[in-house]
Residue frames relative to the residue before (quaternion, step in Angstrom):
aa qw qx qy qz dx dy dz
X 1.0000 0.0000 0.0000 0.0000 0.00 0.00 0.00
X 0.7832 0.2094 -0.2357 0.5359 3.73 1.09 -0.32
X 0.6178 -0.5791 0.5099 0.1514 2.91 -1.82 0.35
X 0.3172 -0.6067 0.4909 0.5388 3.89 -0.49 -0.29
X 0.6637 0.4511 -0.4696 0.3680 3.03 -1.49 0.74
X 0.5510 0.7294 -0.1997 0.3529 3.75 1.47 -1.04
X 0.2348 0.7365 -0.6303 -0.0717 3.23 -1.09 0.19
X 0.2797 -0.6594 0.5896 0.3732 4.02 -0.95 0.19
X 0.2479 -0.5521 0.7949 0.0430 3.18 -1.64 1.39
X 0.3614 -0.6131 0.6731 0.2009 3.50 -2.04 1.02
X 0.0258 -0.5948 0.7874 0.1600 3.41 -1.77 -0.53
X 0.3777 -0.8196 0.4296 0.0325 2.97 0.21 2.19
X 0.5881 0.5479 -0.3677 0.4677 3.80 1.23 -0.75
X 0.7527 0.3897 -0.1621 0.5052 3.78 0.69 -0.78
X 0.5294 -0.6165 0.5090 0.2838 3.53 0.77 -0.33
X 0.6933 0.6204 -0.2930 0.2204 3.42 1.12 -0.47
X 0.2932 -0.7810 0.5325 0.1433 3.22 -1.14 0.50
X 0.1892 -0.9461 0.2625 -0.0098 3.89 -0.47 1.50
X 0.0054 0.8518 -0.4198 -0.3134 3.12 0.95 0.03
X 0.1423 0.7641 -0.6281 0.0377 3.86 -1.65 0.71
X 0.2853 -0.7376 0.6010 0.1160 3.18 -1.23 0.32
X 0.0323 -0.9279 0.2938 0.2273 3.30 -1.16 0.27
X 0.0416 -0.7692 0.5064 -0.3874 2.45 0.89 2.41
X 0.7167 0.1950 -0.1797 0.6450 3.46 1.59 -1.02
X 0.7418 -0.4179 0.3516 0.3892 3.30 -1.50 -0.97
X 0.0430 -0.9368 0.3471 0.0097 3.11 -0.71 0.89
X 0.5505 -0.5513 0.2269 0.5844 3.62 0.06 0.95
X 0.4381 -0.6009 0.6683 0.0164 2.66 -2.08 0.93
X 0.6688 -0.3362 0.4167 0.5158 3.67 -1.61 -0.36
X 0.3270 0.8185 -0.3952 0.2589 3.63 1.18 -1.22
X 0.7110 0.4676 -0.1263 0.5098 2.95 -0.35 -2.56
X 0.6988 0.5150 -0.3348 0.3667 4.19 -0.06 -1.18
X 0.7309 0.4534 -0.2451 0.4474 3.35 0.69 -1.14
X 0.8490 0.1975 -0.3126 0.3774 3.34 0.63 -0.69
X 0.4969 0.5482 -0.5905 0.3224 3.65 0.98 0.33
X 0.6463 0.4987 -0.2945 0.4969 3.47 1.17 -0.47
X 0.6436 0.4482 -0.4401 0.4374 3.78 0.89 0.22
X 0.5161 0.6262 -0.3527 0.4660 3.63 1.23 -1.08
X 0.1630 -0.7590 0.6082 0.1658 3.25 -1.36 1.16
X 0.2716 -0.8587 0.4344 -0.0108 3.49 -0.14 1.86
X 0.2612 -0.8286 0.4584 0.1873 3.27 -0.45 1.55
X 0.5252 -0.7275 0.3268 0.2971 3.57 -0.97 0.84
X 0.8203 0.0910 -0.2006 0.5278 3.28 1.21 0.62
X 0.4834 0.6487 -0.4977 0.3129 3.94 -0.96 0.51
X 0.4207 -0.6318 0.4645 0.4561 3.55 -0.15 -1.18
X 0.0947 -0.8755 0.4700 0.0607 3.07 -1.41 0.85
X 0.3721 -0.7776 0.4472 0.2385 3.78 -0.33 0.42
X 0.0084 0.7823 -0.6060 -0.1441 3.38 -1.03 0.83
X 0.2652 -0.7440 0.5406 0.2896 4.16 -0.12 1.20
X 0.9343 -0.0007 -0.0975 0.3430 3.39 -1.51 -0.21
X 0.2787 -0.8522 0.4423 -0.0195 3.43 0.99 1.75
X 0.0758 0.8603 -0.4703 -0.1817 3.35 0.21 -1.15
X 0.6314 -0.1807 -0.1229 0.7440 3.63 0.44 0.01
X 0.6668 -0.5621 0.3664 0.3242 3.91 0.28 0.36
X 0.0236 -0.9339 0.3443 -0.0940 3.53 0.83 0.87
X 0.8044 0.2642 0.0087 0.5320 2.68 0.62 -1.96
X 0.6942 0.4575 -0.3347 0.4436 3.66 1.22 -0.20
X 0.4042 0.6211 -0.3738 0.5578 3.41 1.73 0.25
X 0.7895 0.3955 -0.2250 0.4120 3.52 0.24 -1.20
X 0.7232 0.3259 -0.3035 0.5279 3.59 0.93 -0.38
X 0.3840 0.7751 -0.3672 0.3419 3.58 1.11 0.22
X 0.5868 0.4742 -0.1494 0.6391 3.25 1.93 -0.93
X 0.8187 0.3349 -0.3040 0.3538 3.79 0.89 0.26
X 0.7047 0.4839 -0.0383 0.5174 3.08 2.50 0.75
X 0.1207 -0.8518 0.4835 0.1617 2.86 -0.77 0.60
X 0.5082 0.5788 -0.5655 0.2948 3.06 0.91 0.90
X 0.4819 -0.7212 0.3093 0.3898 3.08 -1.68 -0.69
X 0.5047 -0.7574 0.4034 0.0945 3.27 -1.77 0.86
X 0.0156 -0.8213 0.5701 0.0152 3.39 -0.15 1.04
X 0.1394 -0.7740 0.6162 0.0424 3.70 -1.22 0.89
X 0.2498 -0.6885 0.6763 0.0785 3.36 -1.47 1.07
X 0.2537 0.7001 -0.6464 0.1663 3.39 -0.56 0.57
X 0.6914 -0.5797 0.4229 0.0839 3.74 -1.29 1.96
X 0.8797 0.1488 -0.0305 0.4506 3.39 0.31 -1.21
X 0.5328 -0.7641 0.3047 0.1985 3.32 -1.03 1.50
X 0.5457 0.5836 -0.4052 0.4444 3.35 1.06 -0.15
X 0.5929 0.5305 -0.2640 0.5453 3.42 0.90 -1.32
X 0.8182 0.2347 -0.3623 0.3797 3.61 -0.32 -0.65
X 0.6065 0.5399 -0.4110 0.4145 3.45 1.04 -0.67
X 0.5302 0.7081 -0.2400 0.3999 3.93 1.21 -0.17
X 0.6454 0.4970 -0.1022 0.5709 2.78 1.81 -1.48
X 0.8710 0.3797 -0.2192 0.2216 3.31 0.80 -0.51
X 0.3640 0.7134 -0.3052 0.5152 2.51 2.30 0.74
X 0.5050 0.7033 -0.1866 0.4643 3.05 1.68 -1.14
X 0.6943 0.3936 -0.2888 0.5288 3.37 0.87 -1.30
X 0.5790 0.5226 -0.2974 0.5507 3.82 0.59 -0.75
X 0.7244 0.3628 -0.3550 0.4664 3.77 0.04 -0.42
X 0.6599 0.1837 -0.3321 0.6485 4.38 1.09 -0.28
X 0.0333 0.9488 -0.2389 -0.2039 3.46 0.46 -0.02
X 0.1992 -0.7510 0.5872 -0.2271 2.34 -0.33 2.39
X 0.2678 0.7781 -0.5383 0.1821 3.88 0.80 0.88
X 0.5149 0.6172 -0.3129 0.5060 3.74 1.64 -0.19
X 0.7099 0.3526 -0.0995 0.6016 3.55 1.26 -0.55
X 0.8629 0.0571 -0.0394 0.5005 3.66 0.40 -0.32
X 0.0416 -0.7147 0.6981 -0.0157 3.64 -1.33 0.94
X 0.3146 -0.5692 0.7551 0.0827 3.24 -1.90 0.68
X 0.1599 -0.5769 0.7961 -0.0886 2.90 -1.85 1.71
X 0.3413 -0.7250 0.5978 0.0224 2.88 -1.22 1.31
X 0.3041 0.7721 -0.4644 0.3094 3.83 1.16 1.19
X 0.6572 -0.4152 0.5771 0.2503 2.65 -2.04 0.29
X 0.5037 -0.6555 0.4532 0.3336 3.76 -0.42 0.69
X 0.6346 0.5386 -0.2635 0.4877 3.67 1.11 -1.23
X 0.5796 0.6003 -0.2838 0.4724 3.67 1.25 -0.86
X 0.4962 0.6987 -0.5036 0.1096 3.60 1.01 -1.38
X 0.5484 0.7115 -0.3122 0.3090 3.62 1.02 -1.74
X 0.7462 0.5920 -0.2371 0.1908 3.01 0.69 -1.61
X 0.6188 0.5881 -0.0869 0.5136 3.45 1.99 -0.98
X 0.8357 0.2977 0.0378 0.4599 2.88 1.04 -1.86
X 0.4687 -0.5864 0.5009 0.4307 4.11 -0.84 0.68
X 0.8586 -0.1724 0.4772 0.0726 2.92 -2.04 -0.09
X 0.8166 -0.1274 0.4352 0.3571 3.80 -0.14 -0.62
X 0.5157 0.5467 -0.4207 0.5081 3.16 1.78 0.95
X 0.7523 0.3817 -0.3289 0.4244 3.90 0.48 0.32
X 0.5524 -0.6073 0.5403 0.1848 2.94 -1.57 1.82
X 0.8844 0.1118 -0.0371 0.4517 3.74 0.27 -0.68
X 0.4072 0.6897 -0.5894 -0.1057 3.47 -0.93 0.13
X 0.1099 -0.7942 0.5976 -0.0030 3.09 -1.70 0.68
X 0.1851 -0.8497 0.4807 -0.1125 2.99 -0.85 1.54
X 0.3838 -0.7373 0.5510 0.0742 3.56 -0.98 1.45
X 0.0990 -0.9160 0.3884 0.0188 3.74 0.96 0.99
X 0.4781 -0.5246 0.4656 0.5286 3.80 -1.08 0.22
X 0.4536 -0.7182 0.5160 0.1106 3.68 -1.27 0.61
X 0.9206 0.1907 -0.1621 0.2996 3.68 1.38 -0.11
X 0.5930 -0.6764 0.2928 0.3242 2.83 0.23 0.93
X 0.4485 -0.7769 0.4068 0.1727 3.31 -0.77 1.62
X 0.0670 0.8907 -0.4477 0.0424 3.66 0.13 1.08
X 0.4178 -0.6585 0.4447 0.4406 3.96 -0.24 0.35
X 0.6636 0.4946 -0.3365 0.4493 3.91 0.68 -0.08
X 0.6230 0.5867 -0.3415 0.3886 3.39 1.54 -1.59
X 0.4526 -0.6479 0.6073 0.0805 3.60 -1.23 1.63
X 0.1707 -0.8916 0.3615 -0.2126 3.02 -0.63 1.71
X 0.2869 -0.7655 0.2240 0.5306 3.74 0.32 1.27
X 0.5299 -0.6530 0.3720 0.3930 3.48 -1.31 -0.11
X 0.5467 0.4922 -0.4706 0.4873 3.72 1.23 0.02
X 0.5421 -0.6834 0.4207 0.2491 3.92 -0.95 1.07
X 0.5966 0.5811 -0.3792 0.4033 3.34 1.35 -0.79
X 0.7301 0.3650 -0.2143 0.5364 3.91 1.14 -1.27
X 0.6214 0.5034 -0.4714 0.3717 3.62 1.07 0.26
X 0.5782 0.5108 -0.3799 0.5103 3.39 1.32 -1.01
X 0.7018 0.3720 -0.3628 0.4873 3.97 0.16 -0.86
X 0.6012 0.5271 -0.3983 0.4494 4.06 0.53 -0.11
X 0.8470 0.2837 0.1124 0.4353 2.98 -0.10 -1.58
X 0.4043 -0.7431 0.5051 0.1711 4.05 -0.98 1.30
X 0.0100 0.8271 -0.5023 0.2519 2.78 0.38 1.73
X 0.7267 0.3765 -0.0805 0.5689 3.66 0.94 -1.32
X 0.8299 0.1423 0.1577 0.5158 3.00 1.12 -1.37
X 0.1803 -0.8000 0.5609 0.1136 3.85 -0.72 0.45
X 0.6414 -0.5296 0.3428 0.4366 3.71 -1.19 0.28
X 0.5567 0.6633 -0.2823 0.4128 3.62 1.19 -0.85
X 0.6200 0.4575 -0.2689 0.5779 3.70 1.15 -1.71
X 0.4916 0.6597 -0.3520 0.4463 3.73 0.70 -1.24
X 0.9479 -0.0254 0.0406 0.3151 3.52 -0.48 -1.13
X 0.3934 0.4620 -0.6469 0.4618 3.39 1.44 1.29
X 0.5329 0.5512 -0.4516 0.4562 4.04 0.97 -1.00
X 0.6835 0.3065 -0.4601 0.4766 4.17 0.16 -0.45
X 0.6296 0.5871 -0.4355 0.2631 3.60 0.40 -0.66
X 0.5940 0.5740 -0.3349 0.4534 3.22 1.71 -1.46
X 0.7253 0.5840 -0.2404 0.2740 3.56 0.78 -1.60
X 0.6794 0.3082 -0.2919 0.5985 3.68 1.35 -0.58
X 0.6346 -0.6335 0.4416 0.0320 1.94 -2.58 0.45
X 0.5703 -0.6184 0.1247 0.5261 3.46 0.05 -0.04
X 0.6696 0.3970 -0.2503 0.5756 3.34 -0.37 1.00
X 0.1580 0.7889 -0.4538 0.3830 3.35 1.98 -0.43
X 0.0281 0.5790 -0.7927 -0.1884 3.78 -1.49 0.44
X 0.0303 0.8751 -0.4738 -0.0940 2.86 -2.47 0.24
X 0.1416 -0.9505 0.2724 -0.0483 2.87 0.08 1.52
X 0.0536 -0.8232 0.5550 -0.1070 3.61 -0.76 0.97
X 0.2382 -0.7715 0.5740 0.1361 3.43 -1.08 0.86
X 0.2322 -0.7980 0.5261 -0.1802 3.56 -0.93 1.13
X 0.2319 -0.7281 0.5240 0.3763 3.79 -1.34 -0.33
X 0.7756 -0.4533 0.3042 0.3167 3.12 -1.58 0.89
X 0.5666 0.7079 -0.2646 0.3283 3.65 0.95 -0.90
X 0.8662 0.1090 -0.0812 0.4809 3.05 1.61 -1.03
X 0.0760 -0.9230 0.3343 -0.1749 3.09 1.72 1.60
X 0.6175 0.4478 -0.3015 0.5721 3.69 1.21 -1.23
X 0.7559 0.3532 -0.3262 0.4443 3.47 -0.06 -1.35
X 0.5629 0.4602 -0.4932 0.4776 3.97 0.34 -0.32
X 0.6797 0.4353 -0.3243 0.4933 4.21 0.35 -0.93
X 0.7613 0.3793 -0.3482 0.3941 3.81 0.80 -0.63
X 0.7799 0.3452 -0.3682 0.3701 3.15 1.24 -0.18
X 0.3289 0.6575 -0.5162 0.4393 3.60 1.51 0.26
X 0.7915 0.4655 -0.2450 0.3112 3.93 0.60 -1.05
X 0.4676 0.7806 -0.2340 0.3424 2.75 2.13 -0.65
X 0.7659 0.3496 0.1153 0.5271 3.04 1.71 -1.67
X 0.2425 -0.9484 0.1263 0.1606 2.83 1.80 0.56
X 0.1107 0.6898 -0.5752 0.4257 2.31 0.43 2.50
X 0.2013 -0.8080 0.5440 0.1035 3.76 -0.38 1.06
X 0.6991 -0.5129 0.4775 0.1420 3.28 -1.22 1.12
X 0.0705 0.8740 -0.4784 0.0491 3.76 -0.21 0.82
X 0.7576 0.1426 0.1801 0.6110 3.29 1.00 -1.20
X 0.2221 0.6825 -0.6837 0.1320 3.72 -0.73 0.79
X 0.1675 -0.6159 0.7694 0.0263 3.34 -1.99 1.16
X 0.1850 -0.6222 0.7187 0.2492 3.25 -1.56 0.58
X 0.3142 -0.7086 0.6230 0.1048 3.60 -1.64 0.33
X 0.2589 -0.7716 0.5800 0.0336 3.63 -0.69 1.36
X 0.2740 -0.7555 0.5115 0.3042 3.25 -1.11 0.16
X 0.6367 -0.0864 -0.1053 0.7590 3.24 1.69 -0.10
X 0.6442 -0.5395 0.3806 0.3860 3.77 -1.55 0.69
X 0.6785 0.4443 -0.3991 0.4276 4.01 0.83 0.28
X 0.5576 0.6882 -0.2159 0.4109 3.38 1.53 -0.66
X 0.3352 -0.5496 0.6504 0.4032 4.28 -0.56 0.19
X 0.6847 -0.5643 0.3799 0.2617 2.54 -2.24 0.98
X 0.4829 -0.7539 0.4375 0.0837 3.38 -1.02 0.42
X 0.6161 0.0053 0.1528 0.7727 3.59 1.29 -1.03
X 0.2659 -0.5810 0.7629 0.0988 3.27 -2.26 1.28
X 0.1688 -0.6096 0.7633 0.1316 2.93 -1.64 0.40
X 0.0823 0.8303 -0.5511 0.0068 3.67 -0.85 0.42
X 0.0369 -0.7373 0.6669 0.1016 4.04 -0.62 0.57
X 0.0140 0.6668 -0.7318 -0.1406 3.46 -1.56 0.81
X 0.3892 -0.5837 0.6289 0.3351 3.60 -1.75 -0.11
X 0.5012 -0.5823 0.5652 0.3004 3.35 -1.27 0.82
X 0.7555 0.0521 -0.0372 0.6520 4.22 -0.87 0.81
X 0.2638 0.6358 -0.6691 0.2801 4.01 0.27 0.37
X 0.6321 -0.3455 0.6112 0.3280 3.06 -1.91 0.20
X 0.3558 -0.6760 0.6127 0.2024 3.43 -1.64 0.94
X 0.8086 0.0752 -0.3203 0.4879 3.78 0.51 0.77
X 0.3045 0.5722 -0.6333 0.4230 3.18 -1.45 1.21
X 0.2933 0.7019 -0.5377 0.3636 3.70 1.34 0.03
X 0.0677 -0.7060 0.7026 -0.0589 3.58 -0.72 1.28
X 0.0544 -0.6899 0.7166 0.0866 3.73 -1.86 0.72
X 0.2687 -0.7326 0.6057 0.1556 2.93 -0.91 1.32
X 0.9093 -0.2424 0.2258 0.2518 3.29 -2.11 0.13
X 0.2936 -0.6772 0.5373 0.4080 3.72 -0.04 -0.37
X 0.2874 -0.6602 0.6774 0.1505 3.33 -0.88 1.20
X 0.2401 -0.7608 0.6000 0.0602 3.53 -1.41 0.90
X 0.2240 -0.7936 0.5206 0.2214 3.72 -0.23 1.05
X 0.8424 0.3450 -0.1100 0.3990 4.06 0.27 -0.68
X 0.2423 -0.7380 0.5277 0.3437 3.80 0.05 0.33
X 0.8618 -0.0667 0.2930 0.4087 3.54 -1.81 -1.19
X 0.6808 0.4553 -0.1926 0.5405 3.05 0.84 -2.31
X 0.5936 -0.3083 0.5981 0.4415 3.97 -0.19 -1.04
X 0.7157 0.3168 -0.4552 0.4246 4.38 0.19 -0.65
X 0.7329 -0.3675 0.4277 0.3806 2.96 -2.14 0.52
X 0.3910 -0.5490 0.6849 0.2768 3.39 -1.90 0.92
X 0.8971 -0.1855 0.2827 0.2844 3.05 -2.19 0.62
X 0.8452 0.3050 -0.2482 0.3619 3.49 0.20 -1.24
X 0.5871 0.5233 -0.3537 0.5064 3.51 1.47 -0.85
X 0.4227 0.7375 -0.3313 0.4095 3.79 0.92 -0.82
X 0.7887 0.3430 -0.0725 0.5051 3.37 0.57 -1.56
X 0.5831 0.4535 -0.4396 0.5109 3.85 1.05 -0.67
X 0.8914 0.3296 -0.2252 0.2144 3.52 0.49 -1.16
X 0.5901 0.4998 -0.0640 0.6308 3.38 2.33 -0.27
X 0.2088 -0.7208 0.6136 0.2456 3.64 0.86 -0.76
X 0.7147 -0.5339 0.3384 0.2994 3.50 -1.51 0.10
């Protein structure tokens, strides 16, 4: 089941078992927050885009019975994931496409998914912008393959009406995420900011729109804190990443 270089990491709250390496990219706190922010319907089908080893469609996999399709760009990564899915096996419930995001259409209808949520690249692809040197943490960093725009007209296409979606991001690029969710008429419902400690600026967005939703009802939730005084996880992260 592994590779050299491999090792299987748990998320003791979910039961799950993951396989990564860290030769490539490998989930983050990210992936946690938003499988645990996404309100995941308990049946239909759902889509996770640029999946990478399949995190975030693992972790909510344990609060569903629907199904879970993933799109993730780079063969290593998806071929990771689908070991993953075979090692809790949950292959009856979830598959991994190794696609181009632009390609997604090509597989998938129109307006068939209750949920999708996507762990996007976070920086903007700039000719100056200093980039890691391993390809695996540059492609998953940095809008290289993909951009926030390509990102959230492909979910718009993919739900349905009433469709939710929900992605986790950085604060920096809060306006242009809200102008282009409306763009594609998806309506803002729900937004969290993430601290790394309660003195510190936020750090990570979370954000859910509905596809054709109403344009008010835009709700902000609490600030979720990731690190206490001492340095250990607060209470709420505790429970996403341990359970009770």
């Amino acid at each position: 089941m592994l590779k050299n270089g491999e090792r299987i990491d748990q998320l003791f709250a979910e039961g799950i078992q993951i396989i990564q390496s860290s030769e490539v990219f490998s989930f983050s706190i990210d992936a946690v927050l938003l499988a645990n922010f996404a309100r995941v319907p308990k049946k239909g089908k759902i889509m996770d885009l640029c999946a990478g080893n399949g995190a975030v469609g693992l972790f909510i996999s344990q609060k569903t019975a629907a199904e879970i399709e993933q799109i993730e760009i780079q063969p290593r990564l998806a071929e990771m994931a689908q070991r993953s899915i075979l090692l809790n096996h949950l292959e009856n419930q979830m598959t991994m496409h190794q696609l181009n995001l632009k390609d997604t259409l090509s597989i998938f209808r129109k307006d068939a998914f209750d949920l999708v949520v996507c762990n996007p690249p976070y920086f903007k692809e700039l000719p100056l912008s200093q980039k890691n040197p391993n390809p695996y943490l540059a492609i998953a960093r940095h809008e290289i393959e993909t951009n926030l725009a390509e990102v959230i007209k492909m979910s718009a296409d993919l739900l349905k009406t009433n469709g939710r979606f929900a992605m986790v991001h950085r604060p920096d690029r809060f306006l242009e995420i809200l102008d282009c969710l409306r763009a594609n008429r998806l309506a803002p419902k729900r937004i969290q900011f993430v601290y790394p400690k309660a003195d510190k600026e936020a750090n990570i967005l979370l954000i859910e729109a509905i596809k054709d939703g109403k344009k008010d009802g835009l709700r902000f939730l609490p600030p979720l804190i990731t690190y206490d005084d001492q340095g250990n996880y607060s209470p709420p992260l505790k429970d996403m990443l341990y359970g009770n």
